[in-house]
C-alpha positions in Angstrom: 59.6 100.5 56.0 62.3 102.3 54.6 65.3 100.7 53.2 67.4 102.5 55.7 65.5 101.2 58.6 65.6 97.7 56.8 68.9 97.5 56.9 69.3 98.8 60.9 66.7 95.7 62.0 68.4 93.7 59.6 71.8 94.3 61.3 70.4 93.9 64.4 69.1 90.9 64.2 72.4 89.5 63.2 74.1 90.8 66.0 71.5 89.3 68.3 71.7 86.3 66.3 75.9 86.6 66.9 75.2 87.4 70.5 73.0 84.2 71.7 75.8 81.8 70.6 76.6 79.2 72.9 80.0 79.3 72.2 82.2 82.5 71.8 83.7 82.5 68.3 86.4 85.8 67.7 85.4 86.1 64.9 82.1 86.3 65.0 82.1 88.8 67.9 84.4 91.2 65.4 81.4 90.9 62.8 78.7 92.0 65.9 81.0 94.6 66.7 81.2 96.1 63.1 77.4 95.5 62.5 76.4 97.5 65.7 78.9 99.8 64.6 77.3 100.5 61.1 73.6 100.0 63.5 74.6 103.2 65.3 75.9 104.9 62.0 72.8 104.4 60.1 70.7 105.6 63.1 72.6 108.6 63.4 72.7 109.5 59.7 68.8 109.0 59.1 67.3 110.0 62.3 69.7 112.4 63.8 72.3 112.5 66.8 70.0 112.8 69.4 69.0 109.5 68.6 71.8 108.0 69.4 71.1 106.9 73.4 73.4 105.3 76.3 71.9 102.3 75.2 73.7 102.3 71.7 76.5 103.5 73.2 76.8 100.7 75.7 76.4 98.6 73.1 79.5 99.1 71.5 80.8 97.4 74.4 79.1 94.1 74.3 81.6 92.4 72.0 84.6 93.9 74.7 82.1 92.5 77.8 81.7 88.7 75.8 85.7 88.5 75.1 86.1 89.3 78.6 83.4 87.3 80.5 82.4 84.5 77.6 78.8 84.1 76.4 76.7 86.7 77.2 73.9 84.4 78.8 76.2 83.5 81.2 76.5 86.9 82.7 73.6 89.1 81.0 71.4 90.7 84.0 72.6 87.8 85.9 72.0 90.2 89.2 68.6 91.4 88.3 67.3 88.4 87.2 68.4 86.5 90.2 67.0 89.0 92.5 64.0 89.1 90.7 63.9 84.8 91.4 64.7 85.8 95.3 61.7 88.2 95.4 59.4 86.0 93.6 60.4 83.3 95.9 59.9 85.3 99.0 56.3 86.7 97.8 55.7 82.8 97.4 57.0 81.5 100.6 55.2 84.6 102.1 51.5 83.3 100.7 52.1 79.6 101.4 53.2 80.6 105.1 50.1 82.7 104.8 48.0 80.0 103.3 49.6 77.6 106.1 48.8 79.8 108.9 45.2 80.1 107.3 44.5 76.5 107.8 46.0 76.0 111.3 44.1 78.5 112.6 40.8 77.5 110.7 41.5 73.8 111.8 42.1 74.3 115.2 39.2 76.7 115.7 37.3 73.6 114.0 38.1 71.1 116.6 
């Protein structure tokens, strides 16, 4: 790996490091902010500007978002990941109602 690309993971590992805090420090959102910063700087210079996605863009904002709303566990893909725990619930309850159904039938054509 080149020492370029070294340093991007190395930054982003801090940031995500930075990011998964329990506990919101000012400071420490400032240094994600200037490491993702550099992250999309370094990407840009050694692999191009077409490169450089919505996805590093929207980073950019994350520090901004965590200010605003506090850790971002608290509030990261809260709405997908809760719909995803209502659709796994529902495919669940589905095949235990399923299974349920299953053995009343069975039983009673048993007896």
């Amino acid at each position: 790996m080149e020492y370029e690309d070294r340093k991007i993971l190395t930054y982003f590992v801090r940031v995500c490091h930075l990011f998964v805090n329990r506990i919101v420090e000012v400071d420490a959102m400032r240094e994600a902010h200037r490491k993702l910063i550099e992250i999309v700087k370094l990407i840009e210079n050694n692999h191009g500007r077409d490169k450089i996605t919505p996805n590093l863009h929207l980073s950019l904002h994350l520090s901004e978002c965590s200010f605003d709303y506090g850790p971002l566990y608290t509030f990261w893909c809260f709405s997908f990941e809760r719909m995803n725990g209502v659709l796994g619930m529902s495919v669940l309850y589905f095949f235990i109602g399923f299974y349920l159904i299953c053995l009343l039938i069975c039983s009673n054509s048993h007896s």
